[in-house]
C-alpha positions as a printed NumPy array, in Angstrom:
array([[-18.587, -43.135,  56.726],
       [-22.568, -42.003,  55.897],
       [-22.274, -40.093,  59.583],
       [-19.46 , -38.318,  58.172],
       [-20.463, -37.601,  54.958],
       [-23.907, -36.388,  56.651],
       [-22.407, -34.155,  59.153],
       [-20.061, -32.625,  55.965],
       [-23.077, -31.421,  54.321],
       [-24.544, -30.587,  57.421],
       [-21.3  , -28.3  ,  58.441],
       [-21.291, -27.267,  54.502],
       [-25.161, -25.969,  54.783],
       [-24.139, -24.044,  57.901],
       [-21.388, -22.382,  56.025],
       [-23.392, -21.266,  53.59 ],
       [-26.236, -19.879,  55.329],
       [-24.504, -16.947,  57.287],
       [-21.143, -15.306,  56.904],
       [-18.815, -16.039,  59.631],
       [-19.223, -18.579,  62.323],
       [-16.594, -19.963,  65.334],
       [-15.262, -22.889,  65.931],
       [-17.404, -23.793,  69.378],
       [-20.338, -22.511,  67.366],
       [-20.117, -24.971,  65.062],
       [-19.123, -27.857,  67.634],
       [-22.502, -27.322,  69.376],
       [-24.271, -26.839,  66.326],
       [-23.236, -30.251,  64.947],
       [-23.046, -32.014,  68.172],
       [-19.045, -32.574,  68.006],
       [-15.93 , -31.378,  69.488],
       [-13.346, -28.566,  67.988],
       [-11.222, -30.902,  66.222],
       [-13.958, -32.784,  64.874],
       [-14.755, -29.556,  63.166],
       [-11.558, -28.719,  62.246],
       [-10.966, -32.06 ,  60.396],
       [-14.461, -31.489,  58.603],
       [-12.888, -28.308,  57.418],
       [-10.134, -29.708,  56.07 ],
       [-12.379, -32.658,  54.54 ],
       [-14.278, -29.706,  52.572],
       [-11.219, -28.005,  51.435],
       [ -9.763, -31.207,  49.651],
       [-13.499, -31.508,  47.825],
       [-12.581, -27.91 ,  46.304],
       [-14.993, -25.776,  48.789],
       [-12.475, -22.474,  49.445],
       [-13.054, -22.053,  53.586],
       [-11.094, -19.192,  55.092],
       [-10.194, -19.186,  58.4  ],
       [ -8.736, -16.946,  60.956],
       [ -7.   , -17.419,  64.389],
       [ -7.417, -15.695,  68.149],
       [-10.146, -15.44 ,  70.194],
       [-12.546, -13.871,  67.398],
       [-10.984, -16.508,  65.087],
       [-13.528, -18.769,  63.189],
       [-15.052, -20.073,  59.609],
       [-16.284, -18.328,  56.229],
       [-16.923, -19.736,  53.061],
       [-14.901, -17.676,  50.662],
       [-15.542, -16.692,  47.397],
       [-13.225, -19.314,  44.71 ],
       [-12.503, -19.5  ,  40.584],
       [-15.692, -21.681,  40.512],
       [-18.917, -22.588,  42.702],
       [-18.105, -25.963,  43.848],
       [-19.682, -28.447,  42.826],
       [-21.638, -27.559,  40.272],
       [-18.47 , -25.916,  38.31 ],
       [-20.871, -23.396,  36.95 ],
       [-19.303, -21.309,  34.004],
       [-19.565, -17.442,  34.316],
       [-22.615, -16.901,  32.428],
       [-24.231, -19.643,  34.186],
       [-24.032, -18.167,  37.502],
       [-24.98 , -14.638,  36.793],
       [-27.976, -16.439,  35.394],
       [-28.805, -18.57 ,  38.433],
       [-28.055, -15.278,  40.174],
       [-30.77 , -12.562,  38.303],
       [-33.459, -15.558,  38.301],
       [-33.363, -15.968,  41.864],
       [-33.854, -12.549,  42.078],
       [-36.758, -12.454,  40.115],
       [-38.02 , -15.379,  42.015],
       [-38.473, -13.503,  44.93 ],
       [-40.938, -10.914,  43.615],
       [-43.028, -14.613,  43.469],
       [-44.588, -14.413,  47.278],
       [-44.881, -18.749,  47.582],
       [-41.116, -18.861,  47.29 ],
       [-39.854, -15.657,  48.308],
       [-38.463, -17.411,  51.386],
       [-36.73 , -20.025,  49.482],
       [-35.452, -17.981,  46.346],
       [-33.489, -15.768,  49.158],
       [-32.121, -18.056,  50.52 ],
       [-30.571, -19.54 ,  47.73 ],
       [-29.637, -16.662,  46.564],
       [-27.722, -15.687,  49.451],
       [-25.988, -18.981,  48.881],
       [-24.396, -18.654,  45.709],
       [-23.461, -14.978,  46.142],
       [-21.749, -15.715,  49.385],
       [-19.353, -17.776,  46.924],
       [-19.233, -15.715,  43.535],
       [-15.695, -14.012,  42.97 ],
       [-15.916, -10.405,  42.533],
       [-15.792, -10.497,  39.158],
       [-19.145, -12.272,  38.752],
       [-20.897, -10.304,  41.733],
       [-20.013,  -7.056,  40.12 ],
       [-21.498,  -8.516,  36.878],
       [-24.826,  -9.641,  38.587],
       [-25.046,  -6.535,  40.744],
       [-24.821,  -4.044,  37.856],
       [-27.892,  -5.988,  36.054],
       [-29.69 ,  -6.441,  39.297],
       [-29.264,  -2.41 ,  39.506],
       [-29.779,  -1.061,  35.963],
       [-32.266,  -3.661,  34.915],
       [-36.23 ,  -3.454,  35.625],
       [-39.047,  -5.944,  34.488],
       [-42.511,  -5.322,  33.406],
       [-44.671,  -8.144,  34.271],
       [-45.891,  -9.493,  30.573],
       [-46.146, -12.294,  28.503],
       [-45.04 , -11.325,  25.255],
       [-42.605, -13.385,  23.736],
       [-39.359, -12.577,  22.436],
       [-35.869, -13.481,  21.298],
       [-33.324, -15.025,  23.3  ],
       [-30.284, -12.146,  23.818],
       [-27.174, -13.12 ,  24.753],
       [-25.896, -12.708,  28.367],
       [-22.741, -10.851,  27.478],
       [-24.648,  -8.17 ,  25.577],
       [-26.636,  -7.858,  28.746],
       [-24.348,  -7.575,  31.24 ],
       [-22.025,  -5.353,  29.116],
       [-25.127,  -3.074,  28.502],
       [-25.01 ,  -2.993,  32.043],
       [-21.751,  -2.43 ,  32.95 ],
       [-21.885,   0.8  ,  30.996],
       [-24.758,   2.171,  32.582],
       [-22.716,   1.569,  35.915],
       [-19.858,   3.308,  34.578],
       [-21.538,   5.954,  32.486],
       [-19.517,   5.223,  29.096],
       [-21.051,   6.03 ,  25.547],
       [-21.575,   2.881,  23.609],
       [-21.302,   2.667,  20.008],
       [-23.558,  -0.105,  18.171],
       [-24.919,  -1.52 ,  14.751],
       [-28.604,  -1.617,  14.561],
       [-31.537,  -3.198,  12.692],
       [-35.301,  -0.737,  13.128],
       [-37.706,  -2.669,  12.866],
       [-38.057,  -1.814,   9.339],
       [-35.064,  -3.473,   8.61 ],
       [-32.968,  -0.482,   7.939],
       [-29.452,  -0.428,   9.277],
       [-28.012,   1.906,  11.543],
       [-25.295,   3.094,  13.908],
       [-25.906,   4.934,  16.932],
       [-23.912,   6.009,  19.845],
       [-25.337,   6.597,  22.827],
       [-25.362,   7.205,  26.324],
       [-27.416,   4.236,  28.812],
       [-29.183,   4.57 ,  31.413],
       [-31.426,   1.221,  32.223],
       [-32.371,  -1.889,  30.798],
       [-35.901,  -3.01 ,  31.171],
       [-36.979,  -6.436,  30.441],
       [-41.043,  -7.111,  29.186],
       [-41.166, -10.874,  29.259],
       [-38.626, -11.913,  26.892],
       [-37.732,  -8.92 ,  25.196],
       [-34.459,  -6.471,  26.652],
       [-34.718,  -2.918,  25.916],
       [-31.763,   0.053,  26.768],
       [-33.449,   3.203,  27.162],
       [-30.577,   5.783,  26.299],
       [-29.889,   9.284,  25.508],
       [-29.076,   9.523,  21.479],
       [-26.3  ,  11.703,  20.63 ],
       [-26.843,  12.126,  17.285],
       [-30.419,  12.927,  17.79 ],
       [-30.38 ,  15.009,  20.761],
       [-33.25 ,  12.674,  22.59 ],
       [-33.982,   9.579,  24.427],
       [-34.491,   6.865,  22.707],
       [-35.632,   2.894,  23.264],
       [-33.244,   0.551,  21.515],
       [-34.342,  -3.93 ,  21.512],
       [-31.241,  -4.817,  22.748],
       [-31.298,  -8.025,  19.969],
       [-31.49 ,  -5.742,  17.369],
       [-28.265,  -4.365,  18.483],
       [-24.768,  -5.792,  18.212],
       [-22.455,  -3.645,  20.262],
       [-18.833,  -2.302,  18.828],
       [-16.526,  -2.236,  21.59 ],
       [-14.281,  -1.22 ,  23.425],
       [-16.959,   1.321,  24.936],
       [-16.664,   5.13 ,  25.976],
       [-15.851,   7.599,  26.363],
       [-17.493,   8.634,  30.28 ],
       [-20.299,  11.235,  30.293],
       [-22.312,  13.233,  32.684],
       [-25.284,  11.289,  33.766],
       [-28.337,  13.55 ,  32.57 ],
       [-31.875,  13.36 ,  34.468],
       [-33.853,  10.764,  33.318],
       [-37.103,  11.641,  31.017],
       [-39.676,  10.334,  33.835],
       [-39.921,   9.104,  37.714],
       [-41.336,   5.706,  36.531],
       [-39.023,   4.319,  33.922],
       [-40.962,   0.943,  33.205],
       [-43.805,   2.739,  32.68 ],
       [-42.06 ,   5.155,  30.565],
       [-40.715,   2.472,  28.401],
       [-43.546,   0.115,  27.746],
       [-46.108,   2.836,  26.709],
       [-43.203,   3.691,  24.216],
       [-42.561,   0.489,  23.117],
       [-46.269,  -0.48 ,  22.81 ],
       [-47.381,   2.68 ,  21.093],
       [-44.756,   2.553,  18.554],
       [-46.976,  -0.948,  17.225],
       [-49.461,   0.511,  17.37 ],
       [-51.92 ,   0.949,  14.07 ],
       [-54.743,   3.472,  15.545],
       [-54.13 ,   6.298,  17.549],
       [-56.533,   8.588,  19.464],
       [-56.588,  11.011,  22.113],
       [-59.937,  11.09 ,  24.052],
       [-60.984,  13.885,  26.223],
       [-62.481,  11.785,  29.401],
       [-64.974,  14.109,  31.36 ],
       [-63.277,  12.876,  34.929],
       [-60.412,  14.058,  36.84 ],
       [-56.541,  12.708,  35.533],
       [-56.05 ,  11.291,  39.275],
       [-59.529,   8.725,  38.5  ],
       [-58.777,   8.093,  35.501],
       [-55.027,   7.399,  35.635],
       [-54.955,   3.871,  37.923],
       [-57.499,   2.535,  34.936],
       [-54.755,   2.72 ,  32.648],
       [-52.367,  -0.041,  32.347],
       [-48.531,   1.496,  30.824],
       [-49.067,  -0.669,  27.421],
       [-52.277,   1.133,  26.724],
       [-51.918,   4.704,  27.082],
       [-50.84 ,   7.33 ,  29.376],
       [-53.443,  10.641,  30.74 ],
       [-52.797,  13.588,  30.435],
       [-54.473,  16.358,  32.862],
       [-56.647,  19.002,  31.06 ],
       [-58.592,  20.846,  34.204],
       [-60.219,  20.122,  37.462],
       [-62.85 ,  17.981,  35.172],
       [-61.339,  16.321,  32.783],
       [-58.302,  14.704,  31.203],
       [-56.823,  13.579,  27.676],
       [-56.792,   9.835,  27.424],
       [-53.645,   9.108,  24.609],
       [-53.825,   5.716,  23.471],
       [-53.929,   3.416,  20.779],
       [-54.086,  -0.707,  19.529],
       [-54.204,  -2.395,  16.324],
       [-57.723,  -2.974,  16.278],
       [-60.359,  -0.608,  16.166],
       [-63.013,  -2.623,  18.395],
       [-60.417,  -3.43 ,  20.972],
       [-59.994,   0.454,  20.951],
       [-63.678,   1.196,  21.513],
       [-63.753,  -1.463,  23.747],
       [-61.392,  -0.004,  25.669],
       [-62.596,   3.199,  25.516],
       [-65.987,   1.946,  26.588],
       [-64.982,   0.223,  29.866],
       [-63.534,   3.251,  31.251],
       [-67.14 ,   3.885,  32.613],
       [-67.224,   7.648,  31.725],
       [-68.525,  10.03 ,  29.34 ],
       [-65.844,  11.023,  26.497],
       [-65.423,  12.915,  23.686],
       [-63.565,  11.693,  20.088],
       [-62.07 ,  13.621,  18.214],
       [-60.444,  11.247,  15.518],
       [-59.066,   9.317,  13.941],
       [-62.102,   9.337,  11.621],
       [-62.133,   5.693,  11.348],
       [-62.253,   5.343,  14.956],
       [-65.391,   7.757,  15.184],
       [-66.933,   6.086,  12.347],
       [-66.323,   2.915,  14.019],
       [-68.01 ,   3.803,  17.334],
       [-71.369,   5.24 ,  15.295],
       [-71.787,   1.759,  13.665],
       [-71.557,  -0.35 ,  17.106],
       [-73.314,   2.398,  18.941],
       [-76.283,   2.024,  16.341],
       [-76.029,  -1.957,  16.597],
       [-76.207,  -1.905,  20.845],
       [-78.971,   0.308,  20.179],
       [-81.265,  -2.099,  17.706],
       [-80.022,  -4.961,  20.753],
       [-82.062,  -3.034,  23.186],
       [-86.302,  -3.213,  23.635],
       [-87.805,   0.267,  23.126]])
């Protein structure tokens, strides 16, 4: 009985780790004959795993795809889930290996209806590596969210600014990016004739959606980029645009998305826009640059740097 049972989730793991596989394949593989297969087969069909088989010479074994992932009897949110953080997982290089695998596990067995649902988040959704924290959203807002950027349709939905105001927009989506635990839709706003970055727990979606539209280009080549320096500037307290006396291409890699973006000026020099909620961690970040700038406001900013450029100053011997 254990030799059975061992060889069953020894034929099972086979199953699962490529597509399609014969019956003499599998014989040799777990050191049996034909109809010692073919009763394991049957063995894992009465345990609820769903394997399709076909006759003829080309005949042989899948796992197919069933109303549930046996055993585990995950629900439907549950297994998108599993799905989008395995996919994640393999952006992690000491389990790459490992998360692919599994991944290529489960999906082998999701019906359609959940592979289209994990497919068109996997697609339309982007990450920004950070750790700021955020609200938990619900997965059917998600994958809804991204549905309709898969299908182009207009959504219509109530929503809270962060001022507390509330609204309703309709839009048209494009992507969803995540920055650590906070979903954002970056859409084109119909009503105001722009694009626009929505939190998608701020928003509670009226449905059904539509109509369709006519996907429109989107407003820049890197969209995570794109979408954290908007969400991080609109936080922040100080502003400034400093005129850097270097080229935009040197300048440029020093600047992380959340802090700014550069803006090219001439063969010398480049406009620095960027911003934080704290005036030293401004000139600090100015400073470390390692190049010669100019300010030009605001004027607390340029008072700012006068009093800590007087006090490095008195630091220093004459």
């Amino acid at each position: 009985m254990l030799e059975t049972s061992a060889r069953l989730l020894r034929l099972l793991s086979l199953l699962q780790s490529r597509r399609d596989w014969t019956g003499p394949e599998l014989a040799v593989r777990l050191g049996v004959g034909e109809r010692t297969v073919r009763n394991d087969i049957e063995r894992l069909r009465s345990l609820g795993y769903p394997v399709d088989s076909t006759r003829g010479a080309a005949g042989g074994y899948r796992l197919g795809a069933g109303a549930a992932v046996p055993p585990l009897l995950l629900d439907d949110d549950e297994a998108v889930a599993i799905v989008l953080g395995l996919r994640a997982a393999t952006g992690l290089t000491a389990i790459e290996e490992i998360s692919l695998r599994a991944l290529a596990k489960i999906e082998q067995v999701l019906p359609r209806r959940l592979r289209r649902r994990a497919a068109a988040l996997t697609e339309f959704a982007m990450r920004v590596p950070a750790d700021t924290p955020g609200p938990e959203i619900d997965a059917d807002v998600l994958t809804a969210l991204a549905a309709a950027c898969r299908d182009t349709e207009r959504v219509r939905f109530d929503y809270r600014t962060h001022r507390g105001a509330d609204t309703r927009r309709d839009v048209e989506p494009y992507r969803l990016v995540v920055w650590g635990r906070r979903w954002y839709l970056l859409a084109w706003d119909t009503e105001r004739v722009d694009w626009r970055t929505f939190r998608v727990d701020r928003m509670s979606p009226r449905t059904p959606f539509g109509p369709r539209f006519t996907p429109r280009s989107l407003p820049a080549d890197d969209i995570t980029a794109y979408v954290s320096q908007r969400v991080s500037s609109a936080a922040w307290r100080y502003r400034a645009e400093v005129v850097v006396h270097a080229p935009a291409s040197e300048v440029a890699p020093r600047i992380p998305p959340t802090a700014g973006h550069v803006e090219p000026r001439d063969a010398d020099t480049c406009v620095l826009h960027t911003g934080s909620d704290s005036l030293d961690s401004l000139v600090a970040h100015i400073g470390l640059l390692g190049m010669d700038f100019d300010v030009t406001g605001p004027p607390e900013l340029i008072e700012r740097i006068k009093v800590l450029a007087g006090r490095y100053t008195r630091a220093t011997p004459d």
